[in-house]
Backbone as ProteinMPNN parsed JSONL, in Angstrom:
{"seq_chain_A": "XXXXXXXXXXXXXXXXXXXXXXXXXXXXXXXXXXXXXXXXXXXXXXXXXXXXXXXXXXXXXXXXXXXXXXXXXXXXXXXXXXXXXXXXXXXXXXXXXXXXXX", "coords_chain_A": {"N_chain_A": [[11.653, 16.805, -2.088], [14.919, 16.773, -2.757], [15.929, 15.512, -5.492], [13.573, 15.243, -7.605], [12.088, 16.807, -6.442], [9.265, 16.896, -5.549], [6.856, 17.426, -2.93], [5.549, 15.284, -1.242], [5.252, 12.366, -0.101], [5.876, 8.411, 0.492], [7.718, 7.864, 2.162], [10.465, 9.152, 3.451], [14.518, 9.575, 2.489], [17.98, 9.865, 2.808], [20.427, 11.625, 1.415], [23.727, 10.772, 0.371], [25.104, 13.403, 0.3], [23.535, 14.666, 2.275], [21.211, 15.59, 1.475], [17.157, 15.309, 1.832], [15.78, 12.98, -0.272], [13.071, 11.91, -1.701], [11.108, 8.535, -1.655], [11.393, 7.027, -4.084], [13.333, 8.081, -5.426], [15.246, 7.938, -3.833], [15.744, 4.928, -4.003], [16.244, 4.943, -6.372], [18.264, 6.126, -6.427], [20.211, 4.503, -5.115], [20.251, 2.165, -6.442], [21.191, 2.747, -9.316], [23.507, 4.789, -8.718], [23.16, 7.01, -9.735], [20.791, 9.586, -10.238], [17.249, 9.81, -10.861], [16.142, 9.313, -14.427], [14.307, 12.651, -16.109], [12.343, 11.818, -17.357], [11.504, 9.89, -16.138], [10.345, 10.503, -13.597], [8.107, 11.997, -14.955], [6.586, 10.41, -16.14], [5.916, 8.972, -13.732], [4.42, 11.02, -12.262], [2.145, 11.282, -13.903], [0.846, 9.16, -13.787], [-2.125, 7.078, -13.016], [-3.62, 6.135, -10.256], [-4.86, 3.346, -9.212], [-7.721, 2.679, -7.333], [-9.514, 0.295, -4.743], [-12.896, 0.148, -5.027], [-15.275, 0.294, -2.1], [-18.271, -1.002, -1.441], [-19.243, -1.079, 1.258], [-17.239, 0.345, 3.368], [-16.938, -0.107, 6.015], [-16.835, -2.44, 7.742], [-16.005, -5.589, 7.63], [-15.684, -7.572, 5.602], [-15.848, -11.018, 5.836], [-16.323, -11.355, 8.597], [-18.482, -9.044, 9.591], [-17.509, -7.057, 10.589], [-17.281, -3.75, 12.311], [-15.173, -2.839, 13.742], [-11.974, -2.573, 14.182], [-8.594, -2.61, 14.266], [-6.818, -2.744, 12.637], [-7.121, -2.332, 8.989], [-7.031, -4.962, 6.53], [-6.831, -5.232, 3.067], [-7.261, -7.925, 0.963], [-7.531, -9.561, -1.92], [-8.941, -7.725, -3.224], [-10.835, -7.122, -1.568], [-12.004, -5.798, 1.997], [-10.752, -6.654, 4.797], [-11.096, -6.957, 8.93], [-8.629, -7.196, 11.165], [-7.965, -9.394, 12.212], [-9.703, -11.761, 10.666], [-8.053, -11.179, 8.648], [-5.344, -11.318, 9.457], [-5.825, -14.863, 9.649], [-6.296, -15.479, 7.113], [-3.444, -14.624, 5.891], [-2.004, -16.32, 7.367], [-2.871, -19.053, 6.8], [-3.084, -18.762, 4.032], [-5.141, -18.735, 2.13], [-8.243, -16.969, 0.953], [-10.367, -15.673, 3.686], [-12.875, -17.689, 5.006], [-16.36, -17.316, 5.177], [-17.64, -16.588, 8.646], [-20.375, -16.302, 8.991], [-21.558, -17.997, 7.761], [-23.58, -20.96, 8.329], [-22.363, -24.404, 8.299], [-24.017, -27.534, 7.581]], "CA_chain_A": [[12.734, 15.945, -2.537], [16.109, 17.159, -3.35], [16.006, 15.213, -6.551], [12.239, 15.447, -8.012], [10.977, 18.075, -6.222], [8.261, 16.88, -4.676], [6.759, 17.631, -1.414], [4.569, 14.454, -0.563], [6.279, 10.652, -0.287], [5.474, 7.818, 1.842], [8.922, 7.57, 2.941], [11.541, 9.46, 3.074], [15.416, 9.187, 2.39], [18.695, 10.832, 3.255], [21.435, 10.874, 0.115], [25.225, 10.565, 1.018], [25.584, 14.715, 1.046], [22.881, 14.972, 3.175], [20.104, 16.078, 1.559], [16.233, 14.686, 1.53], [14.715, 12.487, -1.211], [11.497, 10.627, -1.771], [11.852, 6.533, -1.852], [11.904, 6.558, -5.198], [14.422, 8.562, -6.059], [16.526, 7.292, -2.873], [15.924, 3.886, -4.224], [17.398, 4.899, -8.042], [20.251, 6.061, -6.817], [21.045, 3.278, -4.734], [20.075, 0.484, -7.292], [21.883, 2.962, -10.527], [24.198, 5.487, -8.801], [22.53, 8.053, -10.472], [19.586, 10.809, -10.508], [16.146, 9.103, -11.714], [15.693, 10.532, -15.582], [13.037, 13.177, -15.915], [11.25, 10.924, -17.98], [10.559, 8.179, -15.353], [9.956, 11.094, -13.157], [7.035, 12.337, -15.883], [5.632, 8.904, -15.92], [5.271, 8.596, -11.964], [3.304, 11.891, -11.895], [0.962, 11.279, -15.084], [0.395, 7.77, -13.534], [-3.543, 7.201, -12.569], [-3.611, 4.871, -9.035], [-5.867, 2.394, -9.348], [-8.147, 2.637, -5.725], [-10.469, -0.116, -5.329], [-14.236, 0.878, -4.605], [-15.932, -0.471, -1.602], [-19.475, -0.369, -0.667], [-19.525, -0.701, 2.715], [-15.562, 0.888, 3.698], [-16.654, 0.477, 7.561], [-17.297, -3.361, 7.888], [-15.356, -6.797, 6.895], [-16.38, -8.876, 4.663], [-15.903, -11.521, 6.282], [-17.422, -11.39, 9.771], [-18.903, -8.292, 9.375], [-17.231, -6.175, 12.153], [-16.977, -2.457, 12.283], [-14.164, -2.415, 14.938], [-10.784, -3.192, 14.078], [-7.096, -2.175, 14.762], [-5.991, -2.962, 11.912], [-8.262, -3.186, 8.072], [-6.494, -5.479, 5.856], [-7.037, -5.567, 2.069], [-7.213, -9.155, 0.535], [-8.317, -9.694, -2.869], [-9.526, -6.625, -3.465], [-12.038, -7.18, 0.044], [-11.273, -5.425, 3.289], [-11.41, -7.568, 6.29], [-10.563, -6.95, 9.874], [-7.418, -7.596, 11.379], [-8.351, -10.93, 12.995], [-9.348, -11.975, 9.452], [-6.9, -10.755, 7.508], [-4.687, -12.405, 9.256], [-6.214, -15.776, 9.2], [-5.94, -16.096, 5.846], [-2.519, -14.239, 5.376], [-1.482, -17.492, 7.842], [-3.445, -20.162, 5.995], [-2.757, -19.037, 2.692], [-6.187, -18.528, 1.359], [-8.937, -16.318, 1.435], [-10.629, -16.659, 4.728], [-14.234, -18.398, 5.058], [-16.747, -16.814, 6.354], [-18.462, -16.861, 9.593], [-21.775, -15.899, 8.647], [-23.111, -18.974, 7.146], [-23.2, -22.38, 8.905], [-22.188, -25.527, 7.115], [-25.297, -28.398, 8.36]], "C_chain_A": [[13.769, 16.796, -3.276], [16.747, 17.026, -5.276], [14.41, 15.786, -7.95], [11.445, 16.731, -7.588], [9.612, 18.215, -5.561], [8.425, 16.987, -3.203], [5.962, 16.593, -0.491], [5.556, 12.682, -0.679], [5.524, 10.136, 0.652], [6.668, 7.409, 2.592], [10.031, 8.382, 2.486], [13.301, 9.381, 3.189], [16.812, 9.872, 2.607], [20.34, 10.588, 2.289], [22.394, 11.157, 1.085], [25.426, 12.171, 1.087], [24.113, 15.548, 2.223], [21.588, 15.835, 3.05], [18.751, 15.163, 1.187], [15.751, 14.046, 0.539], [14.146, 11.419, -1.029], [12.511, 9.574, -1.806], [12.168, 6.354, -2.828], [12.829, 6.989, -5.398], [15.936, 8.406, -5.166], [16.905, 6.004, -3.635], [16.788, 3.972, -5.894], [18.314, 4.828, -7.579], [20.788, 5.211, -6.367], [21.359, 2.537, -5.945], [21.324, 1.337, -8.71], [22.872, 3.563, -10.234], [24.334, 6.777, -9.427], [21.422, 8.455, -9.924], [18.601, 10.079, -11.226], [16.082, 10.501, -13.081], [14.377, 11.169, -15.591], [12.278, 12.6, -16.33], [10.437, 9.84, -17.301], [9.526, 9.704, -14.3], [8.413, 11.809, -13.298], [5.983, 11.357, -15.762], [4.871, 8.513, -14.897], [4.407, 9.712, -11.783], [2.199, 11.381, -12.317], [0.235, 9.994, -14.53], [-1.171, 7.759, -13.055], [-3.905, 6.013, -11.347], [-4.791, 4.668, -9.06], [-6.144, 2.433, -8.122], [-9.674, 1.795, -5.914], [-11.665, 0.361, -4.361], [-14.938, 0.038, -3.887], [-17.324, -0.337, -1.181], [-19.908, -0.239, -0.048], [-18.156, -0.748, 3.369], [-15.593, 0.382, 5.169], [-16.857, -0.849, 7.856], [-16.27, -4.486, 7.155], [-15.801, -7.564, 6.26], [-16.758, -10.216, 4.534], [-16.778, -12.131, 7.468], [-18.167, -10.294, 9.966], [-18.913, -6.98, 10.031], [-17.03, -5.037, 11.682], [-16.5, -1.665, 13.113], [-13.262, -3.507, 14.539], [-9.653, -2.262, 14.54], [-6.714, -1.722, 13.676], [-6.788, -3.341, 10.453], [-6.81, -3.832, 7.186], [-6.854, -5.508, 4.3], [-6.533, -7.185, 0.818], [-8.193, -9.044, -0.95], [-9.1, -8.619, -3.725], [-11.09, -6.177, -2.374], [-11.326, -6.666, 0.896], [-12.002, -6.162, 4.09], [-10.495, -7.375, 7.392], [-9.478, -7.252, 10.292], [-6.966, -9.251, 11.368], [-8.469, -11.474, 11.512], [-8.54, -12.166, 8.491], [-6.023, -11.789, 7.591], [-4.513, -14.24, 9.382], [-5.968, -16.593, 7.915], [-4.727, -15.654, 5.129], [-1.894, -15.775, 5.946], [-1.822, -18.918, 7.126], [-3.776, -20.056, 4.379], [-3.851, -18.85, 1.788], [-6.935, -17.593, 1.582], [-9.892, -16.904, 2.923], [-12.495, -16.602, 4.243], [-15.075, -17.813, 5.932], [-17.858, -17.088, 7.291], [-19.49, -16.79, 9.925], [-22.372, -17.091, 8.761], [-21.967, -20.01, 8.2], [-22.802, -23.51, 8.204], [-23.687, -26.435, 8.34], [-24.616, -29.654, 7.74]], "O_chain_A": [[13.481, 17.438, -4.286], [17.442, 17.749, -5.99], [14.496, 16.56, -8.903], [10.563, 17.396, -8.133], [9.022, 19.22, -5.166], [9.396, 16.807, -2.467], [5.712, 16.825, 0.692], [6.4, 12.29, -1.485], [4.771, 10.72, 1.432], [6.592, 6.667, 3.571], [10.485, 8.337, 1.343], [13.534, 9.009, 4.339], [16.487, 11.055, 2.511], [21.141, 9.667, 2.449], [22.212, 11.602, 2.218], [26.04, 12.433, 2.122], [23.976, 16.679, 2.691], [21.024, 16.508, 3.913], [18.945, 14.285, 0.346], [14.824, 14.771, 0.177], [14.44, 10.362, -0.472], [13.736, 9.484, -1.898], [13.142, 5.622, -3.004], [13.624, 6.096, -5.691], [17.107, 8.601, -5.491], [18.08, 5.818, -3.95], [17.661, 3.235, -6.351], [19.21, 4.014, -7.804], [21.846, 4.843, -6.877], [22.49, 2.324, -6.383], [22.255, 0.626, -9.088], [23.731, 3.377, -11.096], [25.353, 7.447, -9.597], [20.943, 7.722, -9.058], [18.992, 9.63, -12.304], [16.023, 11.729, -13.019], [13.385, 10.551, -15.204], [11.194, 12.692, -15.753], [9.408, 9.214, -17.557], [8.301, 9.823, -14.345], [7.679, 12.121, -12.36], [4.82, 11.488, -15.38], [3.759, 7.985, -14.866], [3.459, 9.437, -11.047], [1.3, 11.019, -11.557], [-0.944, 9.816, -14.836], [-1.401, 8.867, -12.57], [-4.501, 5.0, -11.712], [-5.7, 5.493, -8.966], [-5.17, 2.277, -7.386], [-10.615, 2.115, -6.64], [-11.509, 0.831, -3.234], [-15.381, -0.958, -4.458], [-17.518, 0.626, -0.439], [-20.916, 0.467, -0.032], [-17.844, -1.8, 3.926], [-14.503, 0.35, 5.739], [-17.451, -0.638, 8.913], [-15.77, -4.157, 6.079], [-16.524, -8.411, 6.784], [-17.534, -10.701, 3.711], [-17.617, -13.03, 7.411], [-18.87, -10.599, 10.929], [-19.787, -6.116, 10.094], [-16.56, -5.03, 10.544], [-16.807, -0.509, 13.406], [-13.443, -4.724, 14.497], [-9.891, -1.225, 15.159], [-6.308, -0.57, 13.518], [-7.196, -4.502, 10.416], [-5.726, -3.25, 7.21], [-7.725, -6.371, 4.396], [-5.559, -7.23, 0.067], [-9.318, -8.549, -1.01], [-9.747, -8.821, -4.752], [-11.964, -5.314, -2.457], [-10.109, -6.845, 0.862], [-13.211, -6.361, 4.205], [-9.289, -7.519, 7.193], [-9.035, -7.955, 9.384], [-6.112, -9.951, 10.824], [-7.379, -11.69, 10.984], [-8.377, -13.095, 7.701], [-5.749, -12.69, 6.798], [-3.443, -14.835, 9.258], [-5.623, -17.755, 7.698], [-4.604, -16.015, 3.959], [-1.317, -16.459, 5.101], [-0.95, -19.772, 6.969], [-4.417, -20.834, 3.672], [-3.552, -18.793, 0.595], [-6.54, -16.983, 2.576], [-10.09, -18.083, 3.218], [-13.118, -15.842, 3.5], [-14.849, -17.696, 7.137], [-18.871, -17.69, 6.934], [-19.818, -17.128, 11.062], [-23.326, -17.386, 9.481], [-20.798, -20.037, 8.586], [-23.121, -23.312, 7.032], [-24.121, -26.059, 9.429], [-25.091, -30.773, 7.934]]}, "name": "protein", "num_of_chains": 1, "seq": "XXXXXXXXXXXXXXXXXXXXXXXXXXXXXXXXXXXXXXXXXXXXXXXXXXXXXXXXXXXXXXXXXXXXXXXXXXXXXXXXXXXXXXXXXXXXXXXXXXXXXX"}
């Protein structure tokens, strides 16, 4: 990044003289017209990303598949695509197919 200095982003950005920066620091200058201060800059390194811990990474939680396209994270659960989006469409977590109702 032209601005920050870093070499890793998940997106990158292209300022008005034509050189590279990260999202964030594309997105300051849009939103301020300015250079992010080193201080936010300090902050976003030191930061500690919260990653949540699963105990079985390869399987849904839901139906219990360990073939997807696509894993989704809901709730802090990963569930299959099919899943996922089930309940991204109906608004809730989805129900799962395991148990029977009688």
């Amino acid at each position: 990044c032209a601005d920050c200095l870093t070499t890793s982003a998940p997106m990158w950005r292209i300022r008005q003289d034509g050189q590279r920066v990260c999202n964030a620091c594309g997105l300051h200058r849009r939103k301020y017209g300015r250079k992010r201060p080193l201080e936010i800059m300090r902050e976003c390194k030191n930061r500690v990303r919260r990653r949540t811990i699963f105990t079985d990474p390869e399987s849904c939680a839901n139906c219990g598949t360990t073939e997807s396209t696509n894993w989704r994270i809901i709730g802090g659960r990963r569930y299959c695509n099919a899943c996922g989006l089930c309940a991204i469409i109906n608004r809730r977590p989805p129900r799962s197919s395991k148990s029977t109702k009688k």
